[in-house]
C-alpha positions, 0 to 999 in steps of 0.5 A: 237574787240569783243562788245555787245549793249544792246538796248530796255529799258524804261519805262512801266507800271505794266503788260507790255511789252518790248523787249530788243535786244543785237547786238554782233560783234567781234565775232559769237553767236555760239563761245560764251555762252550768257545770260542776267543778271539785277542789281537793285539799292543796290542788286548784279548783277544777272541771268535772262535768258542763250541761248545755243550757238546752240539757241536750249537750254535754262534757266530762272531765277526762278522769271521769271515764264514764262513771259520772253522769250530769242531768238537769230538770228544767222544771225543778231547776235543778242539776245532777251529778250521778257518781258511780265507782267513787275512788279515794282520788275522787275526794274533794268539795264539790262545787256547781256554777253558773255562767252567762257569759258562756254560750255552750259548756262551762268548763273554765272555773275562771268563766263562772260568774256564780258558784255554790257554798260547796258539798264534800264528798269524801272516800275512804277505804 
């Protein structure tokens, strides 16, 4: 059964940080093109961060502006979400994805074929 764990949210103050970790079964991160997405309260789902299948490639949201970084470990199959200089802006349920029916980067949600149960993250000042 194919299934993907998101772990790592909470709360932090503006400025800081957290590392979110998505831990996928049923299949390899090699099969499958993975990403990130968020949804806020009131606002559509949308994309944050897309790894290549391969690790060797990868795509950030505009808002993102060099402070997220997205990682994978083959051999842990799992994927990262290093967020640094957290905004109040960035509060939201972090969701990671997995789709097959993407060659490269997945960053439409509607091309997702499996999703995680979500991980809030909230800043607050």
């Amino acid at each position: 059964q194919l299934q993907l764990v998101e772990s790592g949210g909470g709360l932090v103050q503006p400025g800081g940080s957290l590392k979110l970790s998505c831990v996928v079964s049923g299949f390899r991160l090699d099969d499958y093109a993975i990403g990130w997405f968020r949804e806020a309260p009131g606002k559509e789902r949308e994309f944050v961060a897309a790894i290549s299948r391969s690790g060797s490639g990868t795509y950030y949201a505009a808002f993102v502006k060099d402070r997220f970084t997205v990682s994978r470990d083959g051999a842990k199959n799992t994927m990262y979400l290093q967020m640094s200089t957290l905004e109040p802006e960035d509060t939201a349920v972090y969701y990671c994805a997995a789709s097959a029916q993407t060659e490269k980067l997945l960053t439409f949600p509607e091309r997702a074929d499996y999703w995680g149960q979500g991980t809030q993250v909230t800043v607050y000042s």
